[in-house]
OpenMM code with the backbone's topology and positions (N, CA, C; nanometers):
from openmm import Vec3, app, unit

residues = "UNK UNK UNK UNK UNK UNK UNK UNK UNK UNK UNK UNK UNK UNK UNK UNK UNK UNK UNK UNK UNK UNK UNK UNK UNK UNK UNK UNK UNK UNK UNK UNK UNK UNK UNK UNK UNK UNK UNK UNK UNK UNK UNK UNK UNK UNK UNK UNK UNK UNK UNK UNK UNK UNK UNK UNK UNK UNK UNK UNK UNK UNK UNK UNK UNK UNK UNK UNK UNK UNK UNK UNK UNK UNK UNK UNK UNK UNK UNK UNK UNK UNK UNK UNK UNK UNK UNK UNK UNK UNK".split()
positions = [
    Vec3(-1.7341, -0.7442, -2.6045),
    Vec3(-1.5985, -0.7802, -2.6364),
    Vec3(-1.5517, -0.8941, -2.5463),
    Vec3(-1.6029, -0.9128, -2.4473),
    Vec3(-1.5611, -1.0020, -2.2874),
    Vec3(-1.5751, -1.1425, -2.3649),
    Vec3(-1.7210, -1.1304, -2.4048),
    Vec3(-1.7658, -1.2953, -2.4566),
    Vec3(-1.6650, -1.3168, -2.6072),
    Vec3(-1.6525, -1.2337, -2.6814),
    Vec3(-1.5851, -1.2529, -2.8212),
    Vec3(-1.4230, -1.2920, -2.7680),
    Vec3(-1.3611, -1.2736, -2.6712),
    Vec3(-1.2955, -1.3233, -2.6529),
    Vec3(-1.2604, -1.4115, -2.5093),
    Vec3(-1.3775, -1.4343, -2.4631),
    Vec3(-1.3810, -1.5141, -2.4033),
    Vec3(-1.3351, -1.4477, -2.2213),
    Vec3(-1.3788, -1.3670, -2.1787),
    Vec3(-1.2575, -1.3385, -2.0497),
    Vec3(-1.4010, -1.3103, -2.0299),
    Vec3(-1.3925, -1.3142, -1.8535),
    Vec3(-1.4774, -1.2602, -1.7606),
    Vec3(-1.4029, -1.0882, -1.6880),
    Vec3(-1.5368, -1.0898, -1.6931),
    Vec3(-1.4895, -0.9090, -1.6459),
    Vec3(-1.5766, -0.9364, -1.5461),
    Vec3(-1.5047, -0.8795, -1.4251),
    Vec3(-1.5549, -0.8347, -1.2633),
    Vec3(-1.5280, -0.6949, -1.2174),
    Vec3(-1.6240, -0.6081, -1.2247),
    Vec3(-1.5875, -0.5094, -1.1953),
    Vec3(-1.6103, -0.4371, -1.0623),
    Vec3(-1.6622, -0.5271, -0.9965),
    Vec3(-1.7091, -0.5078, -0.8240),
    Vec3(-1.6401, -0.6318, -0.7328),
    Vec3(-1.5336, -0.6856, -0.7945),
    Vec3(-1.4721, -0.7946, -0.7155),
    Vec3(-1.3529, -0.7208, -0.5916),
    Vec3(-1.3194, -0.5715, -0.6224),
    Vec3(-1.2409, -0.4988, -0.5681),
    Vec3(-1.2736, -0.4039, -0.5101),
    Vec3(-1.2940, -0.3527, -0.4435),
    Vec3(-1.3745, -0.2422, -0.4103),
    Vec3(-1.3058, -0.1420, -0.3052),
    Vec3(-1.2654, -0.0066, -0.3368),
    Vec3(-1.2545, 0.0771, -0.2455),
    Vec3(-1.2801, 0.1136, -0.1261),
    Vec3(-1.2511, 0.1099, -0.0286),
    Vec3(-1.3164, 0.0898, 0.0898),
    Vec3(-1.2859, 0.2446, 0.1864),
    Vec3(-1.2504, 0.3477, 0.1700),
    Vec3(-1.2126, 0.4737, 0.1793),
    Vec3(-1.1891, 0.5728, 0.1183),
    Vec3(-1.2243, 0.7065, 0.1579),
    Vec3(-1.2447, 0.8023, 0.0499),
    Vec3(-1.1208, 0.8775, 0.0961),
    Vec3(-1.0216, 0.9025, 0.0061),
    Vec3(-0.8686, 0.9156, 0.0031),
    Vec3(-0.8536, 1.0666, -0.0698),
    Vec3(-0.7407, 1.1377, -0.0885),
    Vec3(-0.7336, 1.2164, -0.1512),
    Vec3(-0.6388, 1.1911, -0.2782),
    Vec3(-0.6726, 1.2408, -0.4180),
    Vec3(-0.6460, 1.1712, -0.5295),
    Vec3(-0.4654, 1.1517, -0.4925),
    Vec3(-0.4678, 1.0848, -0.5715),
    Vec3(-0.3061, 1.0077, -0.5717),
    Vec3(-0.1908, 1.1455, -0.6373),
    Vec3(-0.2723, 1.2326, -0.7433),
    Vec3(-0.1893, 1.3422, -0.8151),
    Vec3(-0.1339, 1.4399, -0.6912),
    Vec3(-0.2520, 1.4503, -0.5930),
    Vec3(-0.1980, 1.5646, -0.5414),
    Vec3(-0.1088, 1.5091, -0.3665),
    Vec3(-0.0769, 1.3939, -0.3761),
    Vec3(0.0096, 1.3785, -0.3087),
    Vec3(0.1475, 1.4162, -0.3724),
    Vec3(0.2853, 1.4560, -0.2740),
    Vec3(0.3843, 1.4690, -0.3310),
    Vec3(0.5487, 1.3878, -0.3568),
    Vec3(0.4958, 1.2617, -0.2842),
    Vec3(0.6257, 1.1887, -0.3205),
    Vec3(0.5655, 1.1191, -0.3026),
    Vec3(0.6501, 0.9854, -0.3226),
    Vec3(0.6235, 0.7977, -0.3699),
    Vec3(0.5671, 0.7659, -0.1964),
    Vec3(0.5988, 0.7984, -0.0992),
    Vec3(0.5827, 0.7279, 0.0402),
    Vec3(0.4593, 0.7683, 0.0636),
    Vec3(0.4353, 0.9341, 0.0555),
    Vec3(0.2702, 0.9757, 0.0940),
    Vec3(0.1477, 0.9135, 0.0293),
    Vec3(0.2183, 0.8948, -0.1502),
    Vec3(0.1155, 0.8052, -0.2316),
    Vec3(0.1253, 0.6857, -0.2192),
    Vec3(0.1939, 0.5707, -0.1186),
    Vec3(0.2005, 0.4517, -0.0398),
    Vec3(0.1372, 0.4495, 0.0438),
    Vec3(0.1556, 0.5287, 0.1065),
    Vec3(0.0656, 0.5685, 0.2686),
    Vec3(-0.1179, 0.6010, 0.2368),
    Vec3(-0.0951, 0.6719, 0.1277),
    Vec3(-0.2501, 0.6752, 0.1153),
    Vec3(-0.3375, 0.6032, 0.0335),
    Vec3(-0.2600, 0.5245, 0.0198),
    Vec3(-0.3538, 0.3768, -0.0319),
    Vec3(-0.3243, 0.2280, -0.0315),
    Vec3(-0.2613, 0.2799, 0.1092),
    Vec3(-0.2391, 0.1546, 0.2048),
    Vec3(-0.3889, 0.0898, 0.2520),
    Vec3(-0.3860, -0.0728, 0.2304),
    Vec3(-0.5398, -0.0811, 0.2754),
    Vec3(-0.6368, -0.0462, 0.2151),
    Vec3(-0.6578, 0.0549, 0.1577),
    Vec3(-0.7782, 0.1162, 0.0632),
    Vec3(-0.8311, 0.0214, -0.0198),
    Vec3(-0.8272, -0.0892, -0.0342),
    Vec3(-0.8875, -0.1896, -0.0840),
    Vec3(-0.9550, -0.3193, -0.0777),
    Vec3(-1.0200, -0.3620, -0.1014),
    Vec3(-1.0878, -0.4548, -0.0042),
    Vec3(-1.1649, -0.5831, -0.1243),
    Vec3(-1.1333, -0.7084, -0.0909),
    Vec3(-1.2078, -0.8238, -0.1692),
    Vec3(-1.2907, -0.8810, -0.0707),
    Vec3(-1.4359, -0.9159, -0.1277),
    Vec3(-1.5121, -0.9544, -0.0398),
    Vec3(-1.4967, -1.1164, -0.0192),
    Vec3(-1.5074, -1.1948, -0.1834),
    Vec3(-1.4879, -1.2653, -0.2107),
    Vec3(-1.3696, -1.3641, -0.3118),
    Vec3(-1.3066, -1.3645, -0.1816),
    Vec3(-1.1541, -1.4406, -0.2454),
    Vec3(-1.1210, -1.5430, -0.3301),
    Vec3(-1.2818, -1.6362, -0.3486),
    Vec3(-1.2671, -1.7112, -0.4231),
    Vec3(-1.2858, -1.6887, -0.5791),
    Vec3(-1.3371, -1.5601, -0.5981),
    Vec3(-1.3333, -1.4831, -0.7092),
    Vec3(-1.2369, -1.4881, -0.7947),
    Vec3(-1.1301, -1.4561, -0.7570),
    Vec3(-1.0006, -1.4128, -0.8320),
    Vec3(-0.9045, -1.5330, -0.7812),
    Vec3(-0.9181, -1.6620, -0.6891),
    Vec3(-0.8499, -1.7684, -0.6766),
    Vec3(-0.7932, -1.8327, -0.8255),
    Vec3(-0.6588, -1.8559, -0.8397),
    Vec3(-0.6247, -1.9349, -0.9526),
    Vec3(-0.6003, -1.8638, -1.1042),
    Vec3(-0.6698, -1.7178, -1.0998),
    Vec3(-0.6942, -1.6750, -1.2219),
    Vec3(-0.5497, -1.5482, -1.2638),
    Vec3(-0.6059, -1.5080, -1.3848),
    Vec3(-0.4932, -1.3749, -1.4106),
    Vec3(-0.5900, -1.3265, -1.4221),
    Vec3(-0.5239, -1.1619, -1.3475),
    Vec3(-0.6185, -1.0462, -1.3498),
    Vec3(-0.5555, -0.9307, -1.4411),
    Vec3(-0.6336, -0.9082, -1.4682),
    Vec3(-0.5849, -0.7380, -1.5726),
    Vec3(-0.6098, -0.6675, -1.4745),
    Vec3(-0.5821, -0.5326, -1.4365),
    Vec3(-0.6238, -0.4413, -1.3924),
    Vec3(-0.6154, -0.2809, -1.4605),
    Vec3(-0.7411, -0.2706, -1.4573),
    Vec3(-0.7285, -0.1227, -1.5535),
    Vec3(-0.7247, -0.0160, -1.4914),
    Vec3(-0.6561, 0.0835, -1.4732),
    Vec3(-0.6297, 0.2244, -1.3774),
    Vec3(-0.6528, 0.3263, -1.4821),
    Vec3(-0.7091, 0.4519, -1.4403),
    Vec3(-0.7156, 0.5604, -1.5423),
    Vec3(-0.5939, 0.6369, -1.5695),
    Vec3(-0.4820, 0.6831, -1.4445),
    Vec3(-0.3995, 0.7376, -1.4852),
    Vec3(-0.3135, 0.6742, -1.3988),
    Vec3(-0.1880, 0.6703, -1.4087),
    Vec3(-0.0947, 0.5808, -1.3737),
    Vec3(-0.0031, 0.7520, -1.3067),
    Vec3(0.0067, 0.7250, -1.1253),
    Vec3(0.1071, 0.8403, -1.0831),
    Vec3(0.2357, 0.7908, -1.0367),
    Vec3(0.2313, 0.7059, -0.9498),
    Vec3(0.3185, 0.6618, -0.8642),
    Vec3(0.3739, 0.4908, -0.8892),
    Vec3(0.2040, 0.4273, -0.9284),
    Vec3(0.2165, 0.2669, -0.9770),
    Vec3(0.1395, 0.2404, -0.8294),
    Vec3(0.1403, 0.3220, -0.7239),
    Vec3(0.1000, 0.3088, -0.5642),
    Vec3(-0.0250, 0.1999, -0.6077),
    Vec3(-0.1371, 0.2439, -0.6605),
    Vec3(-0.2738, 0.1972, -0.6634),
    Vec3(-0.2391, 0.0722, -0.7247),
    Vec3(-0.2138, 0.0471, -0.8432),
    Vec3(-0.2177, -0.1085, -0.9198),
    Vec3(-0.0873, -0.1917, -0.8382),
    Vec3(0.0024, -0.0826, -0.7450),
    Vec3(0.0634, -0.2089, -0.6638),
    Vec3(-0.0533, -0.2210, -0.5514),
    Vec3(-0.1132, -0.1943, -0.4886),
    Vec3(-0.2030, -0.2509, -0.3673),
    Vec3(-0.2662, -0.3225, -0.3896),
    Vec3(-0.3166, -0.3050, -0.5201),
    Vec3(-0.4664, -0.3606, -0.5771),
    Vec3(-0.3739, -0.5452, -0.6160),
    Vec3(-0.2531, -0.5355, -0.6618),
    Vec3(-0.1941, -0.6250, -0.7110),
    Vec3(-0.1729, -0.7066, -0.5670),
    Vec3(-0.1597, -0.6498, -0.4635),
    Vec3(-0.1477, -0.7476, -0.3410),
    Vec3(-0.2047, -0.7897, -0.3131),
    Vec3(-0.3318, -0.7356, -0.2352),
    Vec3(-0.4526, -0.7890, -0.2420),
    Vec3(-0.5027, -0.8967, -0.3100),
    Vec3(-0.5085, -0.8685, -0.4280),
    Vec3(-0.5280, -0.9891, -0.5388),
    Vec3(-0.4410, -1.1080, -0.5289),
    Vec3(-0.2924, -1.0903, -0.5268),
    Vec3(-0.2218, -1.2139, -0.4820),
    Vec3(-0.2713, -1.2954, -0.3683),
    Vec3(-0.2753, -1.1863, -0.2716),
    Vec3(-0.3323, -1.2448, -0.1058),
    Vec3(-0.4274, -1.2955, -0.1292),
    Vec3(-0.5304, -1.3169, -0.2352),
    Vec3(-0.6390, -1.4047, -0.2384),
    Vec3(-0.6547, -1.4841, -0.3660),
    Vec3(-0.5043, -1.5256, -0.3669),
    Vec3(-0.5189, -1.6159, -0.4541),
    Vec3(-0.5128, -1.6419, -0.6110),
    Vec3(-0.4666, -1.5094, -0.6525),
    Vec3(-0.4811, -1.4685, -0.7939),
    Vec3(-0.3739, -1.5225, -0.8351),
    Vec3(-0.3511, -1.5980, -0.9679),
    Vec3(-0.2379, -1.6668, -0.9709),
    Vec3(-0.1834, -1.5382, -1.0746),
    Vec3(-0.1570, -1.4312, -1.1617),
    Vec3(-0.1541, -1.3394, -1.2283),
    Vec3(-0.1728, -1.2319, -1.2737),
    Vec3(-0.0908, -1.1172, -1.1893),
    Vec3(-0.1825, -0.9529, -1.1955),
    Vec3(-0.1236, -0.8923, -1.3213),
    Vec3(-0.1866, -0.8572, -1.3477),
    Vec3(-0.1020, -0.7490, -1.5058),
    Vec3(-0.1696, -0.6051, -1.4696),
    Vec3(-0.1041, -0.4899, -1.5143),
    Vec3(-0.1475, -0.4024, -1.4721),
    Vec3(-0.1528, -0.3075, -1.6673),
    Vec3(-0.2705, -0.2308, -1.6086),
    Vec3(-0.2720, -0.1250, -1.7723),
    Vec3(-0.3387, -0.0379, -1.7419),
    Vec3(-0.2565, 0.1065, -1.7728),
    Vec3(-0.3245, 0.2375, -1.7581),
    Vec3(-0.3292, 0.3296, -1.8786),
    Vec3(-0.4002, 0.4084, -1.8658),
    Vec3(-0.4888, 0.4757, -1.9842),
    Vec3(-0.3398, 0.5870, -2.0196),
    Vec3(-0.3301, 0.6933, -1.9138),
    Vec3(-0.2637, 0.7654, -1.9021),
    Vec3(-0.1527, 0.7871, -1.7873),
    Vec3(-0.0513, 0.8521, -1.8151),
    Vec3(0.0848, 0.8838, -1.7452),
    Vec3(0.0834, 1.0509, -1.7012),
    Vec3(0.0558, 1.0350, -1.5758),
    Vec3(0.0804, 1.2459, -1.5030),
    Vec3(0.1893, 1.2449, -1.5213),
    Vec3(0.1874, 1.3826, -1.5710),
    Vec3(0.2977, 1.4857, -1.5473),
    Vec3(0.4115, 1.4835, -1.4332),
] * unit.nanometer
topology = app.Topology()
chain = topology.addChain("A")
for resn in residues:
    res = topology.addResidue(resn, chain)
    for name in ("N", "CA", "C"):
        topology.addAtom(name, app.Element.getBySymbol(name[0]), res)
Protein backbone atom coordinates (compact mmCIF):
# COMPACT_ATOMS: atom_id res chain seq x y z
CA UNK A 1 0.00 0.00 0.00
CA UNK A 2 3.23 2.42 0.98
CA UNK A 3 4.44 2.26 -2.79
CA UNK A 4 0.66 2.56 -4.33
CA UNK A 5 0.55 5.57 -2.71
CA UNK A 6 3.63 6.64 -2.60
CA UNK A 7 4.69 7.31 1.34
CA UNK A 8 7.63 5.81 3.06
CA UNK A 9 6.99 3.84 6.12
CA UNK A 10 9.74 3.75 8.95
CA UNK A 11 9.00 1.68 11.46
CA UNK A 12 12.30 1.57 13.54
CA UNK A 13 13.00 5.37 13.15
CA UNK A 14 11.48 5.66 16.87
CA UNK A 15 12.23 3.44 19.19
CA UNK A 16 11.35 2.78 22.81
CA UNK A 17 14.02 2.99 24.93
CA UNK A 18 12.42 1.64 28.43
CA UNK A 19 10.25 -0.89 29.64
CA UNK A 20 7.34 1.18 31.34
CA UNK A 21 4.19 0.03 32.76
CA UNK A 22 1.22 0.13 30.23
CA UNK A 23 -0.26 3.61 30.00
CA UNK A 24 -4.09 1.92 30.99
CA UNK A 25 -3.06 1.12 34.27
CA UNK A 26 -1.75 4.36 35.28
CA UNK A 27 -4.38 6.61 36.98
CA UNK A 28 -4.44 10.17 35.99
CA UNK A 29 -3.08 12.42 33.05
CA UNK A 30 0.36 13.46 35.19
CA UNK A 31 1.40 9.69 36.15
CA UNK A 32 0.69 8.82 32.33
CA UNK A 33 3.11 12.05 31.54
CA UNK A 34 5.54 11.00 33.93
CA UNK A 35 5.75 7.61 32.56
CA UNK A 36 6.57 8.30 29.24
CA UNK A 37 8.58 11.05 29.73
CA UNK A 38 11.77 10.36 27.62
CA UNK A 39 10.73 6.86 26.72
CA UNK A 40 11.62 7.56 23.34
CA UNK A 41 14.44 7.83 21.44
CA UNK A 42 15.54 8.78 17.48
CA UNK A 43 18.71 7.55 16.46
CA UNK A 44 18.71 9.24 13.33
CA UNK A 45 17.37 12.77 13.05
CA UNK A 46 17.91 13.16 9.69
CA UNK A 47 15.26 10.62 9.07
CA UNK A 48 12.23 12.45 9.83
CA UNK A 49 14.04 16.11 9.01
CA UNK A 50 11.55 18.22 6.81
CA UNK A 51 8.90 15.50 6.51
CA UNK A 52 5.14 14.79 7.92
CA UNK A 53 4.85 11.97 10.09
CA UNK A 54 1.74 9.85 10.77
CA UNK A 55 1.95 8.16 13.82
CA UNK A 56 0.01 5.06 14.51
CA UNK A 57 -0.79 4.10 18.33
CA UNK A 58 -2.94 1.03 19.17
CA UNK A 59 -5.06 2.49 21.79
CA UNK A 60 -5.28 6.02 22.51
CA UNK A 61 -5.46 6.63 26.85
CA UNK A 62 -4.31 9.82 27.83
CA UNK A 63 -2.83 11.19 24.11
CA UNK A 64 0.56 10.97 26.75
CA UNK A 65 2.42 8.58 24.10
CA UNK A 66 1.61 10.29 20.54
CA UNK A 67 2.30 13.62 22.52
CA UNK A 68 6.07 12.51 23.33
CA UNK A 69 6.52 10.70 20.32
CA UNK A 70 5.20 14.08 18.58
CA UNK A 71 8.10 16.01 20.39
CA UNK A 72 10.68 14.16 19.75
CA UNK A 73 9.85 14.14 16.19
CA UNK A 74 9.53 17.96 16.09
CA UNK A 75 12.95 18.15 18.03
CA UNK A 76 14.40 16.49 15.06
CA UNK A 77 13.12 18.21 12.61
CA UNK A 78 9.86 16.83 11.45
CA UNK A 79 8.11 19.49 9.76
CA UNK A 80 4.40 17.56 10.50
CA UNK A 81 3.12 15.07 13.20
CA UNK A 82 -0.42 13.75 12.76
CA UNK A 83 -1.43 11.37 15.14
CA UNK A 84 -4.07 8.06 14.56
CA UNK A 85 -5.25 5.49 16.89
CA UNK A 86 -6.97 2.28 16.42
CA UNK A 87 -8.89 2.42 19.65
CA UNK A 88 -10.23 4.71 22.65
CA UNK A 89 -10.05 3.02 26.66
CA UNK A 90 -12.61 3.11 28.69
Amino acid sequence: MSKRLKLDINLFGLKKIIDTKPQVQMSDFKSRARNVKNLFRIDDKKTFSGKTVLLIDDVYTSGSNITECSKQLIDSGAKNVLGLTLARAA
